[in-house]
KOLKOLDREN-755146 format. One record per atom (N, C-alpha, C): x, y, z; residue number from 1; atom name. Coordinates in pm, whole numbers, plus 50000, padded with zeros to 5 digits. Atoms other than C-alpha are relative to their C-alpha. Last residue first. Example, Ala and Ser with C-alpha at 12.3 -4.5 7.8 and 13.67 -1.06 7.14 Angstrom:
REM residues 2
REC     x     y     z  nr atom
REC 49918 49881 49994   2    N
REC 51367 49894 50714   2   CA
REC 49923 50109 50073   2    C
REC 50089 49881 50000   1    N
REC 51230 49550 50780   1   CA
REC 50090 50120 50000   1    C
***
This chain:
REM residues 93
REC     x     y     z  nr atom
REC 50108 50034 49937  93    N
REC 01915 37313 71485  93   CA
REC 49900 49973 49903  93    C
REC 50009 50008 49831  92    N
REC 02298 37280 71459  92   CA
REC 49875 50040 49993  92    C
REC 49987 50138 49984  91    N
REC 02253 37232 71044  91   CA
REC 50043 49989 50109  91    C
REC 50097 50125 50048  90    N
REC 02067 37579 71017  90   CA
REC 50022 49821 50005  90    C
REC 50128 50050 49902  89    N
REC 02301 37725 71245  89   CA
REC 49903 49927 49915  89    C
REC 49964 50126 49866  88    N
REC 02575 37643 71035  88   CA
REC 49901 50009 50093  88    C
REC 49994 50157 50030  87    N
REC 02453 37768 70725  87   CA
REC 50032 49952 50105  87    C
REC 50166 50046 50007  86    N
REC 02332 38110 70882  86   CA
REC 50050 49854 49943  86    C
REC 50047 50051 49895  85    N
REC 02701 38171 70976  85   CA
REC 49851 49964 50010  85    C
REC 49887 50097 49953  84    N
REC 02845 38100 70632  84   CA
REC 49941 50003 50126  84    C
REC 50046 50125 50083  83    N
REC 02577 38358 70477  83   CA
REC 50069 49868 50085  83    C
REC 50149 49967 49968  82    N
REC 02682 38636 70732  82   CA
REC 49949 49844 49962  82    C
REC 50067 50020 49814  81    N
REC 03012 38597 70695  81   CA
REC 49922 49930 50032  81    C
REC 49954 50111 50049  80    N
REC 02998 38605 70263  80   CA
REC 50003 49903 50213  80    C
REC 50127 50105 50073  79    N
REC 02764 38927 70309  79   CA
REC 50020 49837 50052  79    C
REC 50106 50062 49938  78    N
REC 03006 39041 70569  78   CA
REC 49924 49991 49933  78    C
REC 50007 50068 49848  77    N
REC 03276 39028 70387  77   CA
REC 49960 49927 50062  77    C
REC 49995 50173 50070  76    N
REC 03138 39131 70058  76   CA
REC 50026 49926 50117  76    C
REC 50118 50078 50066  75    N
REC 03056 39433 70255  75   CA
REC 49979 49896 49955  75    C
REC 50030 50014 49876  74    N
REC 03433 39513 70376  74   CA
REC 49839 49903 49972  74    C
REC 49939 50119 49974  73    N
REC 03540 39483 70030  73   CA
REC 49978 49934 50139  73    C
REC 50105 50117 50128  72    N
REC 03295 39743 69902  72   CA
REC 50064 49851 50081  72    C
REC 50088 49997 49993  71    N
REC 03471 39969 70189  71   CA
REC 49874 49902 49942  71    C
REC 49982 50060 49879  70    N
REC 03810 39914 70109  70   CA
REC 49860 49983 50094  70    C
REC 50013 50148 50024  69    N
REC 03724 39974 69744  69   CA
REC 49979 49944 50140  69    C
REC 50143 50071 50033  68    N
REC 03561 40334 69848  68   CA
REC 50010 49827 49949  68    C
REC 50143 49955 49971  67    N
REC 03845 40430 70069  67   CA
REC 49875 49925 49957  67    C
REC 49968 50143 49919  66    N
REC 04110 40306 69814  66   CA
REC 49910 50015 50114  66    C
REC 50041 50111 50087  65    N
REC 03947 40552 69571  65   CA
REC 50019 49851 50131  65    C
REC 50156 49992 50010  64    N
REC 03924 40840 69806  64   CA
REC 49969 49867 49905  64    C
REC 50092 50034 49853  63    N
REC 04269 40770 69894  63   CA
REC 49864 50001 49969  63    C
REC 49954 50159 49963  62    N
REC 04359 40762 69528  62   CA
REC 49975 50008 50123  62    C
REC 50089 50082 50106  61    N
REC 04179 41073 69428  61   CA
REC 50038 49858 50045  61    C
REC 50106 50019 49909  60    N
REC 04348 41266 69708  60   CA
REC 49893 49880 49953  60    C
REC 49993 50064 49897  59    N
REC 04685 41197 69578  59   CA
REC 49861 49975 50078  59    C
REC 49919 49947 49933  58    N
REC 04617 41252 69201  58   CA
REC 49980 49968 50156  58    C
REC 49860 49935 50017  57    N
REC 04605 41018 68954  57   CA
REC 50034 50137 50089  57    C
REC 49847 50130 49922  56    N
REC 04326 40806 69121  56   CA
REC 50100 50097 49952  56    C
REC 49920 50006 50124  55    N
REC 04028 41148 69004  55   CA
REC 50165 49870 50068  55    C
REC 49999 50114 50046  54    N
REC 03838 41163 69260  54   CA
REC 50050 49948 49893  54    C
REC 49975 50044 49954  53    N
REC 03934 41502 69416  53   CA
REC 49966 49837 50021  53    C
REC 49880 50014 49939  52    N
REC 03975 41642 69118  52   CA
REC 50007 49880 50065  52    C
REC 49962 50115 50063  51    N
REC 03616 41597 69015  51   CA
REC 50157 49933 50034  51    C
REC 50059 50092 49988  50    N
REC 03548 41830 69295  50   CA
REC 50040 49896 49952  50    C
REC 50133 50009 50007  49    N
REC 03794 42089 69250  49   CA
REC 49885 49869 50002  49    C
REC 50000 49874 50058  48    N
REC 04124 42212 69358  48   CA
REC 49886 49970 49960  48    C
REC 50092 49946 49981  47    N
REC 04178 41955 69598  47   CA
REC 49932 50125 49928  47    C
REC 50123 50083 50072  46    N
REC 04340 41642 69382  46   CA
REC 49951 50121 50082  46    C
REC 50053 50040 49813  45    N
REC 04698 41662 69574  45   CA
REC 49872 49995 49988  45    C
REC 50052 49912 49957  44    N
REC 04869 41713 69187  44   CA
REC 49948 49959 50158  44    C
REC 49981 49832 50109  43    N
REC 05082 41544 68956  43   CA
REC 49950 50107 50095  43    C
REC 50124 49961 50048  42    N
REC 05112 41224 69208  42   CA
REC 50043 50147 49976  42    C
REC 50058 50026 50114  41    N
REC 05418 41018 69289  41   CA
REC 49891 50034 49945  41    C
REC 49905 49939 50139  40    N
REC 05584 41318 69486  40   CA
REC 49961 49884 49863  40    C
REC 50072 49971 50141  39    N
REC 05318 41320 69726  39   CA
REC 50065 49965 49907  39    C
REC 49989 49836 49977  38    N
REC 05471 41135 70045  38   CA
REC 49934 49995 49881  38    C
REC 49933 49948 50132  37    N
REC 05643 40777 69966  37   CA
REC 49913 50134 49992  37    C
REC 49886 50075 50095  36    N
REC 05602 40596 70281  36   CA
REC 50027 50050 49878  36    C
REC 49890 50018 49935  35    N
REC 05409 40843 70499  35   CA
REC 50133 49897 49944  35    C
REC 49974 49901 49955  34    N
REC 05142 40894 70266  34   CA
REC 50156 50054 50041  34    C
REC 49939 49964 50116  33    N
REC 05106 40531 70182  33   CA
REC 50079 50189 49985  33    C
REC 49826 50068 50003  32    N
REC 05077 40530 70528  32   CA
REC 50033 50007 49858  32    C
REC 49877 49945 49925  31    N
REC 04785 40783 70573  31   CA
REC 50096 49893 49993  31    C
REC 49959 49883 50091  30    N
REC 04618 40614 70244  30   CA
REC 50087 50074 50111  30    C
REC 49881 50059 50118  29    N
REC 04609 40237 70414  29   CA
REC 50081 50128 49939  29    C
REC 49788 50073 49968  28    N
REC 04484 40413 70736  28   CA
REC 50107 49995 49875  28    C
REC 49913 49911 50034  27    N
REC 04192 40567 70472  27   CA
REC 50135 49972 50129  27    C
REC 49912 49895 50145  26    N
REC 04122 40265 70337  26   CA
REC 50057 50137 50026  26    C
REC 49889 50114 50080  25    N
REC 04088 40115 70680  25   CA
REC 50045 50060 49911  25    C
REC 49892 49988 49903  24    N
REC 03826 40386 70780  24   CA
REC 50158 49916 50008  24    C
REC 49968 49898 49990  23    N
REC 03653 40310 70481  23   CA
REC 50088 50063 50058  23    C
REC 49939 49998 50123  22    N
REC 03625 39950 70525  22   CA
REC 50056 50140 49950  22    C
REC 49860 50064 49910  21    N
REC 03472 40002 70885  21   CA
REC 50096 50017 49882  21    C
REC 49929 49933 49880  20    N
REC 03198 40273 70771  20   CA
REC 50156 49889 50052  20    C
REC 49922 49873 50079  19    N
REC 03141 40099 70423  19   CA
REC 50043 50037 50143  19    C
REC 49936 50025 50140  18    N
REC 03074 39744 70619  18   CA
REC 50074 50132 49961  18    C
REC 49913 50028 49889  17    N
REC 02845 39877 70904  17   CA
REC 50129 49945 49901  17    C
REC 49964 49887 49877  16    N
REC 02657 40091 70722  16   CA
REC 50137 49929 50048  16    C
REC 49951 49855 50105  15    N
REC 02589 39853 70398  15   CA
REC 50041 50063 50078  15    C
REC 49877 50087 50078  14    N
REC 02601 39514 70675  14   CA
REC 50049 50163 49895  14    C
REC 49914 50018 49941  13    N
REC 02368 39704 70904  13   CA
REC 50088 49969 49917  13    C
REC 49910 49859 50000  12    N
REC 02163 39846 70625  12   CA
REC 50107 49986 50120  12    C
REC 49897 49949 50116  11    N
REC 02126 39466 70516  11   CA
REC 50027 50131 50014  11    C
REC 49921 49895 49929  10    N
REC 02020 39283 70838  10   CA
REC 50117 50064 49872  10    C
REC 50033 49855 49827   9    N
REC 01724 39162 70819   9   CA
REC 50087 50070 50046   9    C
REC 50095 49890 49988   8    N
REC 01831 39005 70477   8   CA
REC 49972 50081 50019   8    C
REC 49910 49900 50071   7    N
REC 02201 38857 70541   7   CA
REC 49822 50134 49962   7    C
REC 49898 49884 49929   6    N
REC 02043 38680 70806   6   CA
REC 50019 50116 49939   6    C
REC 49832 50017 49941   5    N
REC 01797 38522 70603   5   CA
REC 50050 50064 50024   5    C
REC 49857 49927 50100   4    N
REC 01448 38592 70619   4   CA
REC 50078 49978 50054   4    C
REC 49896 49894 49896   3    N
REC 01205 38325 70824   3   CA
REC 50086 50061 49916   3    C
REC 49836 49982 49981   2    N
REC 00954 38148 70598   2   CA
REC 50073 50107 50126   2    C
REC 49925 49883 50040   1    N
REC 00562 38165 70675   1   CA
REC 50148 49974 50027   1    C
***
């Protein structure tokens, strides 16, 4: 019987642990964008209704966007991690 690879046994860690860090990042990135140029390049602040508030053209929409890339990007991450440290133990034992 094979052994699953890292990235396997440990994929709601990597989805959890991944979006939760990446997320939190994206939204740093969005409090400074914030603080460096404020609302005034967006039509609106995106809370007036759901779709709004995903919508990139207005302020909330773009945090919530950079949010969910910063998050995806975290994941690839640790997929790419993950993979890279199972190759080296396999050729140390």
């Amino acid at each position: 019987m094979s052994k699953k690879s890292i990235t396997s046994r440990s994929y709601w860690t990597i989805l959890i642990g991944g979006m939760l860090t990446g997320m939190g990042n994206g939204s740093v990135f969005g409090a400074t964008v914030m603080c460096l140029v404020g609302r005034s390049p967006f039509e609106t602040w995106g809370g007036e209704t759901i779709i709004a508030a995903y919508d990139p053209r207005t302020f909330t929409g773009f945090i919530d966007w950079a949010m969910i890339v910063f998050g995806i990007a975290f994941v690839v991450i640790l997929v790419v991690a993950l993979n890279q440290h199972e190759k080296l133990e396999k050729m140390a034992g």
